[in-house]
BAKOL-545562 format. One record per residue (C-alpha): residue number from 1; x negated, y negated, z. Coordinates in nm, 3 decimals, padded with zeros to 5 digits. Each point is the difference from the previous one (the first is absolute). Layout:
BEGIN
{bami NUM, {X, Y, Z}}
...
//
This chain:
BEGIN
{bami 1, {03.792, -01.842, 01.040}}
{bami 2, {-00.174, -00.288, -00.217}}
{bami 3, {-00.217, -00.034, 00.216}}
{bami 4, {-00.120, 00.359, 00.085}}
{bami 5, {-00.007, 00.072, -00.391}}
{bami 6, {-00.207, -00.298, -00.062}}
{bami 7, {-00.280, 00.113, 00.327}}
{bami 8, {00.005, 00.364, -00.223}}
{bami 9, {-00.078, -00.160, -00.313}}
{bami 10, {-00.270, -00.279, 00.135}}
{bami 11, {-00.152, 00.357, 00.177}}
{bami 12, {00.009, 00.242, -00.260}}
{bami 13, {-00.211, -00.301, -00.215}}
{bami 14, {-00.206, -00.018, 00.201}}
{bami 15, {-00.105, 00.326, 00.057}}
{bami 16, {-00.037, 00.016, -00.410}}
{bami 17, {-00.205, -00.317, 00.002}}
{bami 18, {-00.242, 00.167, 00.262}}
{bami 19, {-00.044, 00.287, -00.157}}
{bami 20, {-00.091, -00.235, -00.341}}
{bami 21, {-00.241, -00.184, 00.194}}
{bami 22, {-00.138, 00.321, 00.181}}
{bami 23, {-00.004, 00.176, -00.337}}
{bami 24, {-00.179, -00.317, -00.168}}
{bami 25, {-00.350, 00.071, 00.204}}
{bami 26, {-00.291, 00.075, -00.092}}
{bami 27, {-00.072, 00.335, 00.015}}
{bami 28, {-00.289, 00.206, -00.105}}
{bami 29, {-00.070, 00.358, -00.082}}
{bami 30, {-00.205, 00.172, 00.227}}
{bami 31, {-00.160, 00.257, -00.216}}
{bami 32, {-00.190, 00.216, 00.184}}
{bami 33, {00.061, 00.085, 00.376}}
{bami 34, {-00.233, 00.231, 00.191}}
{bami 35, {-00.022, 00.114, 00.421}}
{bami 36, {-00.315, 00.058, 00.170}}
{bami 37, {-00.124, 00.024, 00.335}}
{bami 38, {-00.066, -00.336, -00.015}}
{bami 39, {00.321, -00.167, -00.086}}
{bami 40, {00.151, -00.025, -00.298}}
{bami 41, {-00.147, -00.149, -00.397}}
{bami 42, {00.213, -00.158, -00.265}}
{bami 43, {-00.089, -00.099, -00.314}}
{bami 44, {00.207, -00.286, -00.113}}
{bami 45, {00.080, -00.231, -00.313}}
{bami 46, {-00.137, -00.332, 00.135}}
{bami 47, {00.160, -00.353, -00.061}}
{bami 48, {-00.328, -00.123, -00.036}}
{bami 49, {00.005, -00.130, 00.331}}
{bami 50, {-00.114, 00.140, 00.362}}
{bami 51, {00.178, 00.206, 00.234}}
{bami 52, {00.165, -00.245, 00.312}}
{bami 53, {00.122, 00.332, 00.213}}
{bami 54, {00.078, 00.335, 00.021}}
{bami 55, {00.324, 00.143, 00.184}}
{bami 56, {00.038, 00.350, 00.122}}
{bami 57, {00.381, 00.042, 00.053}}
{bami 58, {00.060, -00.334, 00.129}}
{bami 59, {-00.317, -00.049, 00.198}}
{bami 60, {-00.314, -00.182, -00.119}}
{bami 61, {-00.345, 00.135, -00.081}}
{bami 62, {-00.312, -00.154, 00.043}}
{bami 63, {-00.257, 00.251, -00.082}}
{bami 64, {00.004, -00.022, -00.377}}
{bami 65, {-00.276, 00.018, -00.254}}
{bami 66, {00.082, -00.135, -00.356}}
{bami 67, {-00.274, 00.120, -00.245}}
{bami 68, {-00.012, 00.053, -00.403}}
{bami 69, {00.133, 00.275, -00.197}}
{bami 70, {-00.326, 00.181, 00.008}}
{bami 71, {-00.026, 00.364, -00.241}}
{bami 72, {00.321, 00.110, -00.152}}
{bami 73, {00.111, 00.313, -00.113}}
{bami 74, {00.231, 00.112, -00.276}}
{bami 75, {00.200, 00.316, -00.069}}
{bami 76, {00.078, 00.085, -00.319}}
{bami 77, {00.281, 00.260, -00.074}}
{bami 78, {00.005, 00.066, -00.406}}
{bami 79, {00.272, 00.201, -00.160}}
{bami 80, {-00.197, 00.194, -00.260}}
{bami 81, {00.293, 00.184, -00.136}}
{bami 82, {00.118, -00.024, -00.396}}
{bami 83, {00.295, -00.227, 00.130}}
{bami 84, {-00.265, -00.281, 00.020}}
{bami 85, {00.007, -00.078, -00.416}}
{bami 86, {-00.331, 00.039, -00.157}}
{bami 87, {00.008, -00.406, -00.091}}
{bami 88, {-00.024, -00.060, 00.396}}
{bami 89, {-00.279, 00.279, 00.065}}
{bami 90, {-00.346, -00.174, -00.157}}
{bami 91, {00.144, -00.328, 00.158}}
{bami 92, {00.052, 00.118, 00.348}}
{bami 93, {-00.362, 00.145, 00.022}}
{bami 94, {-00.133, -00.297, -00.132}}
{bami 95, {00.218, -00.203, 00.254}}
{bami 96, {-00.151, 00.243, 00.260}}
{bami 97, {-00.378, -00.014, -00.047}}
{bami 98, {00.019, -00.427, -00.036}}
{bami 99, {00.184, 00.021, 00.325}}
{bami 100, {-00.266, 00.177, 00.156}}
{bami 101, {-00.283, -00.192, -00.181}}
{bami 102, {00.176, -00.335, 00.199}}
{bami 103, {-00.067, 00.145, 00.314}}
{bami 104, {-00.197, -00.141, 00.252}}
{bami 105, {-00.242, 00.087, 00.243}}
{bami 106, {00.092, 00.275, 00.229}}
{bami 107, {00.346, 00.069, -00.210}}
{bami 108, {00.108, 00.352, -00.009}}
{bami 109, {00.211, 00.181, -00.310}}
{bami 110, {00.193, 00.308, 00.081}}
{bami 111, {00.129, 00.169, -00.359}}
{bami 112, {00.247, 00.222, 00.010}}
{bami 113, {00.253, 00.199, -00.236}}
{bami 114, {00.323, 00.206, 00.055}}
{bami 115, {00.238, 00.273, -00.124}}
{bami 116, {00.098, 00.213, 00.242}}
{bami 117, {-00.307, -00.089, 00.246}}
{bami 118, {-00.178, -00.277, 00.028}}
{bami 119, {-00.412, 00.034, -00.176}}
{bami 120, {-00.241, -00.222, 00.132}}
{bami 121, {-00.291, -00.117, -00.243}}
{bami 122, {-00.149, -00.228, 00.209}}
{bami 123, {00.013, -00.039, 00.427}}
{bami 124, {-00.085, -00.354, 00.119}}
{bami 125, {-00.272, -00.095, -00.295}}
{bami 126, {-00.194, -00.282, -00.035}}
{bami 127, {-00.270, 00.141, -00.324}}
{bami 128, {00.174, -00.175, -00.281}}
{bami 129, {-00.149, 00.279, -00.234}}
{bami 130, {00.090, 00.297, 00.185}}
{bami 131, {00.405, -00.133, 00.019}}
{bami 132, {-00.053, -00.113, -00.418}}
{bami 133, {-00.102, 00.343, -00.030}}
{bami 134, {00.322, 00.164, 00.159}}
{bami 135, {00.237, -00.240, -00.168}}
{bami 136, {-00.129, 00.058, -00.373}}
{bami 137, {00.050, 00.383, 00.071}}
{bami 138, {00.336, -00.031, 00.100}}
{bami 139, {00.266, 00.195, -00.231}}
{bami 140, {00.373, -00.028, -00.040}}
{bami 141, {00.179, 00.310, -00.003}}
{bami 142, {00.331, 00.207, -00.047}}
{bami 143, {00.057, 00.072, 00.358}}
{bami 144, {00.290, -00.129, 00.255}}
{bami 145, {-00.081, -00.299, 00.235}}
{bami 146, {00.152, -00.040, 00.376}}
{bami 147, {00.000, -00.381, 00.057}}
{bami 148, {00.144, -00.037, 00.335}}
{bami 149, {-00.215, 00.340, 00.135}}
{bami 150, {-00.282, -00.138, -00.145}}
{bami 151, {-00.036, -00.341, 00.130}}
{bami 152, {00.141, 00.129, 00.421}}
{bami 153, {-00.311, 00.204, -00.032}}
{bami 154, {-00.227, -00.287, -00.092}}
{bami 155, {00.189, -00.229, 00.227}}
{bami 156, {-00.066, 00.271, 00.310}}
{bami 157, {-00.370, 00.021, -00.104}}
{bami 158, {-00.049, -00.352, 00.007}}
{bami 159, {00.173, -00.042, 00.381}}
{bami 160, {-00.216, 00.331, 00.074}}
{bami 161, {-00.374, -00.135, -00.125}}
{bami 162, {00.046, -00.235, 00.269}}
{bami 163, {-00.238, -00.319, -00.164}}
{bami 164, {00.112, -00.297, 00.117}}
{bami 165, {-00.055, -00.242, -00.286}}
{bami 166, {00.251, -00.162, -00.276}}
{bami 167, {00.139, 00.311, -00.248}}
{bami 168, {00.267, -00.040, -00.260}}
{bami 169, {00.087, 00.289, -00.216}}
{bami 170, {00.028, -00.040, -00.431}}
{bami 171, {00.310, 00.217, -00.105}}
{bami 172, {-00.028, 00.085, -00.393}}
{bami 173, {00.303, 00.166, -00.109}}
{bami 174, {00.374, 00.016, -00.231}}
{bami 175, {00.202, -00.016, 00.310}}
{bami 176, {00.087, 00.198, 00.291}}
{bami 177, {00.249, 00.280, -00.053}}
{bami 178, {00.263, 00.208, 00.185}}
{bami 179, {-00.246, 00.281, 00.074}}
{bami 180, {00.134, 00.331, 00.122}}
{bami 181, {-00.331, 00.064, 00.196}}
{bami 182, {-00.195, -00.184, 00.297}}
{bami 183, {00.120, -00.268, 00.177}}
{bami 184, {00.344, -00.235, 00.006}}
{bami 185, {00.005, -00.341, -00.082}}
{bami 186, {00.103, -00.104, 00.360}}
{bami 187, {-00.324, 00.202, 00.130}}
{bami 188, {-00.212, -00.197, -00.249}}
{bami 189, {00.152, -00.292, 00.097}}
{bami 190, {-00.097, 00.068, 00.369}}
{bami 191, {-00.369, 00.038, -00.088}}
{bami 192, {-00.012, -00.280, -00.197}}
{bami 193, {00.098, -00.187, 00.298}}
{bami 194, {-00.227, 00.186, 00.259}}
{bami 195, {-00.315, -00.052, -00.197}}
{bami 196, {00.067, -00.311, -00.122}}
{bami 197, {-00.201, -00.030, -00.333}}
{bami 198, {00.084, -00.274, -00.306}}
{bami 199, {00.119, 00.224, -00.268}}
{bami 200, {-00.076, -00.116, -00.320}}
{bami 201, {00.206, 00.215, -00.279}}
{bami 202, {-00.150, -00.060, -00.349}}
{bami 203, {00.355, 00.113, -00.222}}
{bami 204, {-00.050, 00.207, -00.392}}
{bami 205, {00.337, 00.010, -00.198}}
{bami 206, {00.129, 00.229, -00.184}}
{bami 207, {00.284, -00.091, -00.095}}
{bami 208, {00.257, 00.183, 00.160}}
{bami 209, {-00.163, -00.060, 00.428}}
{bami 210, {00.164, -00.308, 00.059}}
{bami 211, {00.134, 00.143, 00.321}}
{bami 212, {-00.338, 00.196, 00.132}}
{bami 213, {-00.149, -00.342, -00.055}}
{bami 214, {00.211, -00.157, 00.203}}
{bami 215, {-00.006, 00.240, 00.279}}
{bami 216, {-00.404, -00.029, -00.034}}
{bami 217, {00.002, -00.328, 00.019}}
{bami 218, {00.202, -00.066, 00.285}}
{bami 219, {-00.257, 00.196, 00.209}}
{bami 220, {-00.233, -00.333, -00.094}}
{bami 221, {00.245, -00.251, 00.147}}
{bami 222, {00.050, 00.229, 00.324}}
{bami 223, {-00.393, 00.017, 00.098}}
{bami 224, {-00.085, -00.363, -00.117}}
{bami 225, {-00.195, 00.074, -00.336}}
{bami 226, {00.084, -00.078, -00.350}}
{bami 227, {00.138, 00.155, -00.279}}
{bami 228, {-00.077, -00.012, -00.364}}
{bami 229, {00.092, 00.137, -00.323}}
{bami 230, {-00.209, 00.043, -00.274}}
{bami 231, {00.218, -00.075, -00.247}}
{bami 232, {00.083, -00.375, 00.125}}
{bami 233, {-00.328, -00.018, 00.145}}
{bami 234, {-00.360, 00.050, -00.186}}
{bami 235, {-00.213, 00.205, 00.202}}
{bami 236, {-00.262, -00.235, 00.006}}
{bami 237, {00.205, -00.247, 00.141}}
{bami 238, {00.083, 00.248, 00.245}}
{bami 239, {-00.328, 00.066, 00.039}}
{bami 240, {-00.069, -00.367, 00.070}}
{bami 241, {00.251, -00.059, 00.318}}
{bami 242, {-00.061, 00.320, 00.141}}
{bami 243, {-00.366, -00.083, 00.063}}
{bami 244, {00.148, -00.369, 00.128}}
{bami 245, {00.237, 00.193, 00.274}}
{bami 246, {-00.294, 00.015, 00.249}}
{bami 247, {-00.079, -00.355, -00.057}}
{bami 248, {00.261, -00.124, 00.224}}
{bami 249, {00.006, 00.230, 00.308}}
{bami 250, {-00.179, -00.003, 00.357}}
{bami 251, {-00.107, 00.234, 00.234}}
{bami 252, {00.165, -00.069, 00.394}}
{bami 253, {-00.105, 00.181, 00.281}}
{bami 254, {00.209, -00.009, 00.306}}
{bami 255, {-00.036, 00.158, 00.371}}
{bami 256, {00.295, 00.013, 00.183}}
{bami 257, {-00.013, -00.001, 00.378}}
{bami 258, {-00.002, 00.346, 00.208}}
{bami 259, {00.330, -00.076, 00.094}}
{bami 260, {00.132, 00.038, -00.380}}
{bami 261, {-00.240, 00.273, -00.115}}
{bami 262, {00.280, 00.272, 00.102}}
{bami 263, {-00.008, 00.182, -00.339}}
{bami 264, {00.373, -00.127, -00.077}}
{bami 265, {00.062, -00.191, -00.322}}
{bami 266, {-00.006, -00.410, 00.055}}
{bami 267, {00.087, -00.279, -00.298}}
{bami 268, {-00.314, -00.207, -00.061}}
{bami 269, {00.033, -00.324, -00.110}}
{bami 270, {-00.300, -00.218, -00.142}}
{bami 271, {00.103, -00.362, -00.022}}
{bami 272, {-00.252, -00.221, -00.247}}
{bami 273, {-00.057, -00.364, 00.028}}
{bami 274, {00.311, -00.156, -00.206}}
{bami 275, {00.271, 00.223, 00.053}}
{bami 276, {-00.060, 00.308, -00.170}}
{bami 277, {-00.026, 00.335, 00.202}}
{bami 278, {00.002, 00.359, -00.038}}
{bami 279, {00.142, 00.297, 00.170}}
{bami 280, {-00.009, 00.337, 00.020}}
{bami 281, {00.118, 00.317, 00.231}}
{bami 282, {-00.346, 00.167, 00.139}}
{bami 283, {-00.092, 00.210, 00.209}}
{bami 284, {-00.174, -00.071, 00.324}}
{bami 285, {-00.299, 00.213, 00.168}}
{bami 286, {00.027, 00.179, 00.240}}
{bami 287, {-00.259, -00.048, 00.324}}
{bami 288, {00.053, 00.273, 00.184}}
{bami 289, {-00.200, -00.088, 00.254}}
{bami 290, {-00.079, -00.375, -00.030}}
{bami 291, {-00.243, -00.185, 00.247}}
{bami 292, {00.123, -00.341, 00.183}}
{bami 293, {-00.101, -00.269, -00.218}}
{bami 294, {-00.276, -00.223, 00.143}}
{bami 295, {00.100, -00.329, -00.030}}
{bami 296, {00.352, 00.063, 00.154}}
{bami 297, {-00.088, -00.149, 00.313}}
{bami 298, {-00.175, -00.305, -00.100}}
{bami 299, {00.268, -00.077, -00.289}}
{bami 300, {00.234, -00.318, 00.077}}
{bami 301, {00.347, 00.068, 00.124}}
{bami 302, {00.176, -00.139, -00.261}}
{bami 303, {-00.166, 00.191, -00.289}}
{bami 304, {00.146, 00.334, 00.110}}
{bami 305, {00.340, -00.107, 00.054}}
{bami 306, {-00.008, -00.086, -00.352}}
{bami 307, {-00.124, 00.307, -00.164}}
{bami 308, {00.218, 00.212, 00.129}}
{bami 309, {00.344, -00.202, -00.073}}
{bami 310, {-00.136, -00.114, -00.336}}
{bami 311, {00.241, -00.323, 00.018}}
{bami 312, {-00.298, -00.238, 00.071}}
{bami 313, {-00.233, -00.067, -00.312}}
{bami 314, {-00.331, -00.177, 00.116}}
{bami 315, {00.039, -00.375, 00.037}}
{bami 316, {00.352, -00.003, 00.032}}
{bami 317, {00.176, -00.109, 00.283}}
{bami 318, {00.183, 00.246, 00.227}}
{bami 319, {00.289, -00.151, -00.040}}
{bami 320, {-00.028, 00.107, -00.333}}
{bami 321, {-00.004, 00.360, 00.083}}
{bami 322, {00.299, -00.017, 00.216}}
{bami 323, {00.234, -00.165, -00.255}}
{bami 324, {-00.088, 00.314, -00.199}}
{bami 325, {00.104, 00.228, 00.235}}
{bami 326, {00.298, -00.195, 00.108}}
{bami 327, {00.041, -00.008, -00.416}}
{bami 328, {00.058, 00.366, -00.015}}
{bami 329, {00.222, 00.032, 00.254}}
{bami 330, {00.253, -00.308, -00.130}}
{bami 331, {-00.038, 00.153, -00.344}}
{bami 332, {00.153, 00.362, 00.185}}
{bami 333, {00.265, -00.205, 00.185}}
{bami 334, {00.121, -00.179, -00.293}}
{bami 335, {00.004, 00.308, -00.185}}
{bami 336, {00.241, 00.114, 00.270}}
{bami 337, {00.278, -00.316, 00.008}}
{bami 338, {00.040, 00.031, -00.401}}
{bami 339, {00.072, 00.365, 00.054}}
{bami 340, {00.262, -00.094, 00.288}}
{bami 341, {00.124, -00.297, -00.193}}
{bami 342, {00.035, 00.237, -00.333}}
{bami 343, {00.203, 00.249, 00.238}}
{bami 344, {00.203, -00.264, 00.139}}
{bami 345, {00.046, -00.156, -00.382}}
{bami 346, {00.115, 00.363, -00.090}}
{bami 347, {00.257, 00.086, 00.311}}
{bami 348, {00.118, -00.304, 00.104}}
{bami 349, {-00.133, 00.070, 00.330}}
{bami 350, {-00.187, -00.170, 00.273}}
{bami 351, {-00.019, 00.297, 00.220}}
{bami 352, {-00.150, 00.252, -00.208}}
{bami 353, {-00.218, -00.294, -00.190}}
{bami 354, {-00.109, -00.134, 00.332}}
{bami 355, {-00.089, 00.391, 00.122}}
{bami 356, {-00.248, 00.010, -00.268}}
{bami 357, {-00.182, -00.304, 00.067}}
{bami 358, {-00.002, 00.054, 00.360}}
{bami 359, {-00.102, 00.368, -00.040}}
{bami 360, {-00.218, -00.100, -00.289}}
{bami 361, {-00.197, -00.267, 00.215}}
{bami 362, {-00.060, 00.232, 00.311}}
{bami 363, {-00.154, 00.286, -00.215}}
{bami 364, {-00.237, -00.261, -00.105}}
{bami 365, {-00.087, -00.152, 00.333}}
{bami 366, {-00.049, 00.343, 00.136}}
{bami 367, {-00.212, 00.082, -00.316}}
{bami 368, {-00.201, -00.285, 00.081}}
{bami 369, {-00.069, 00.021, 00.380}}
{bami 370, {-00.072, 00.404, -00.011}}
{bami 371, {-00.223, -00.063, -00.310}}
{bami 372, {-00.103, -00.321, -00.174}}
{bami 373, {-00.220, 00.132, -00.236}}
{bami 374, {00.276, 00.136, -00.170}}
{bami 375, {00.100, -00.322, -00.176}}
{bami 376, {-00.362, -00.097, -00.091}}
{bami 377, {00.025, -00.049, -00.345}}
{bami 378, {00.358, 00.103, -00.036}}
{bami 379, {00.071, -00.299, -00.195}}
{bami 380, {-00.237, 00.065, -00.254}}
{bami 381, {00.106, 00.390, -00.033}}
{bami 382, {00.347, -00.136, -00.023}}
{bami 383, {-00.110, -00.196, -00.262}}
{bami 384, {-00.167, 00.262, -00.200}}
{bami 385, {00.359, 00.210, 00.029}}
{bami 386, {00.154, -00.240, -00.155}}
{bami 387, {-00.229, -00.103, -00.297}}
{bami 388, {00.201, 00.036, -00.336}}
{bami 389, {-00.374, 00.062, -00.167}}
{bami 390, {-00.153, 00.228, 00.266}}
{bami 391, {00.340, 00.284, -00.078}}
{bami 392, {-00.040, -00.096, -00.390}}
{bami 393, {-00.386, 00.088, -00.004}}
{bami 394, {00.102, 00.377, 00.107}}
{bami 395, {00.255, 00.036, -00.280}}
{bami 396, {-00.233, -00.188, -00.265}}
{bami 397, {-00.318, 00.257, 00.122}}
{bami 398, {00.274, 00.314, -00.090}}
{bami 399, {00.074, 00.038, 00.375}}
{bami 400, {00.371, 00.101, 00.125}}
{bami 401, {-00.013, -00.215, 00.297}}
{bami 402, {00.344, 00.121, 00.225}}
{bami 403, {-00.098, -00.317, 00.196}}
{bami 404, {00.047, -00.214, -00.291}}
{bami 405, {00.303, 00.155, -00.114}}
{bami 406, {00.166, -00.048, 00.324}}
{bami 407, {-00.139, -00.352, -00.033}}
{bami 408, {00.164, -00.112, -00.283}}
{bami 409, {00.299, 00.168, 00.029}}
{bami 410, {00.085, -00.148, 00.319}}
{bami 411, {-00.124, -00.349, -00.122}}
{bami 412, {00.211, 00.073, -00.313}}
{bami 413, {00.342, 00.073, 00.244}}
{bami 414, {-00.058, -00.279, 00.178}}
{bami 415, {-00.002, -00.264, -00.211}}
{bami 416, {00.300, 00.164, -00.171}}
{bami 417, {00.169, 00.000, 00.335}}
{bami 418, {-00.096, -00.346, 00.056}}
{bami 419, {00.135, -00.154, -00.332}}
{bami 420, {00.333, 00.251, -00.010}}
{bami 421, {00.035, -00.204, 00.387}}
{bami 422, {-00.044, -00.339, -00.219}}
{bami 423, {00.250, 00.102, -00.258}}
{bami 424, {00.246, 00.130, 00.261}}
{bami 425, {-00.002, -00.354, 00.165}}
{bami 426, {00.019, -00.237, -00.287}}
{bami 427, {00.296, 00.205, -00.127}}
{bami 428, {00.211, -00.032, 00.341}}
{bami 429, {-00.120, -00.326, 00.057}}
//
């Protein structure tokens, strides 16, 4: 029994210290994600070093283009209601027009305000007078403003305009309420994820919207912008790292093979020289009717074979790739004998303990022969289920995660099963 307890304990810390170490990467926001017929574009925060490879699922990519930022454009969604106090209002405009005089060649300003509706002063501007103009006649007035209705409708007109270059969106506003019109949180939510945009939600107090600031400015943390308010914050310091954001991010243009432009959704992974990465859920393209590509016959043997596993990086030995795969499989079987040895721990018996194993075991080796891509890059989705940060993010961004309930809780039972078992022996012992 000792010994069994001790092999659950030396497991179950080791699965924690993996998903530390896992959790410890470096990972960076992609920003902007876009599908074309192409392939697919990212816009990325850069380590300041270059990109070393680009995964699709688990396989490799080799047609990649790594460019800079080029012209931005910026959406700016104003709440020109009386709930923004008149201290705030000169300030804001003034924030607005230096913003705009920052901007650099080819940058594009889209103004807009909201009540009800959304009002758009200015469409994808560059004249620096013409968007001073509209911002100096812009009026705060007694009238009701829909936060969440208002910013789904800019996020849908951004994914419909279909420009493929780096956009954030500028969110001036007291909060977000509980609005009894337009959409549901969980629907803006969605969007936010679909078009992924860096929402950056500029925060006016008045006194009494802790809450609606809150709720605003977890919509910042879920889309990989920034949030600010004005109150802790001087706008011109504001001012000052919001034209910096863009300093740091570059453009990535991938083309998958035919085989993976399917139209389904695929994780993309970027890995940069020194560790760091980013990923992100995209969208493939679709080729509906793709031509045989040319150099298919003339292409090395090898080269293929390891594109479409995705175990073998280039320059690493094949041996290499098979430990991987051979990786994912132990990790499933081991998986397997701490569940039997946990039933056996629990029952007292070999039969039903051993049943599990062997049962266990044979699903996996059937898994494996009738489809081994199936546990290509299982360990690093099992990984990612387990993260204590990854469940924590949801709940932090104002999320109710059922996942991460169910995560906890059973974590939480657990180790109160396990240490009511430790009690139990030291007191008969």
């Amino acid at each position: 029994m000792k010994k069994i307890s001790r092999f659950l304990s030396v497991f179950i810390c080791a699965v924690i210290a993996l998903t530390v170490i896992a959790s410890a990467d470096d990972q960076l926001p992609v920003m902007n994600a876009y599908t074309t017929q192409e392939g697919v574009t990212l816009f990325v925060e850069s380590p300041g070093a270059g990109v070393e490879q680009v995964y699709i699922g688990n396989a490799a990519c080799q047609r990649l283009t790594e460019s800079e930022l080029g012209a931005t454009r910026t959406v700016v969604l104003l709440d020109n209601s009386l709930s923004i106090q008149e201290g705030y209002r000169q300030g804001i405009k003034t924030f607005l027009t230096d913003l705009v005089a920052a901007r650099n060649d080819g940058d594009t300003f889209t103004i807009a305000t909201f009540s009800e509706d959304v009002v758009y002063l200015t469409q994808d501007d560059n004249d620096y007078l013409a968007i001073k103009e509209k911002i100096d006649a812009i009026t705060f007035a007694n009238q009701k403003s829909y936060f969440t209705k208002a910013l789904y409708q800019v996020l849908s007109d951004i994914a419909e305009s279909g420009t493929i270059q780096y956009t954030r969106v500028i969110v001036i506003a007291d909060g977000a309420e509980n609005e009894e019109l337009g959409y549901t949180d969980d629907e803006l939510y969605q969007k936010i994820r679909a078009v992924q945009v860096p929402i950056d939600t500029i925060g006016c107090s008045t006194g009494d919207n802790a809450e609606n600031l809150k709720k605003m400015f977890s919509l910042s943390r879920i889309s990989n912008g920034k949030d600010y308010l004005i109150d802790n914050t001087s706008l011109p310091d504001i001012l000052q790292d919001v034209i910096q954001e863009e300093n740091h991010l570059v453009r990535i243009d991938v083309t998958p093979t035919q085989a993976m432009s399917d139209g389904t959704v695929r994780s993309v992974r970027v890995n940069f020289t020194g560790g760091a990465y980013a990923s992100a859920e995209i969208a493939m393209p679709f080729w509906a009717a793709a031509e045989p590509e040319p150099e298919t016959e003339t292409a090395p043997a090898v080269e293929p074979a390891a594109e479409q596993t995705g175990l073998l990086r280039p320059g690493e030995p094949l041996f290499l790739a098979l430990c991987a795969a051979a990786a994912l499989v132990l990790v499933a079987v081991i998986l397997v004998i701490a569940a039997a040895l946990l039933v056996y721990y629990m029952t007292q018996s070999y039969v039903l303990g051993g049943a599990v194993g062997v049962i266990g075991i044979v699903i996996i080796a059937v898994m494996y022969v009738a489809d081994s891509s199936a546990f290509q890059g299982a360990f690093g989705n099992l990984i990612s289920a387990l993260s204590l940060t990854g469940h924590f993010y949801n709940f932090s961004s104002g999320l109710i995660d059922i996942a991460g309930i169910v995560y906890y809780l059973s974590g939480s039972f657990l180790f109160l099963f396990l240490a009511d078992q430790a009690v139990e022996k030291r007191r008969w012992c």
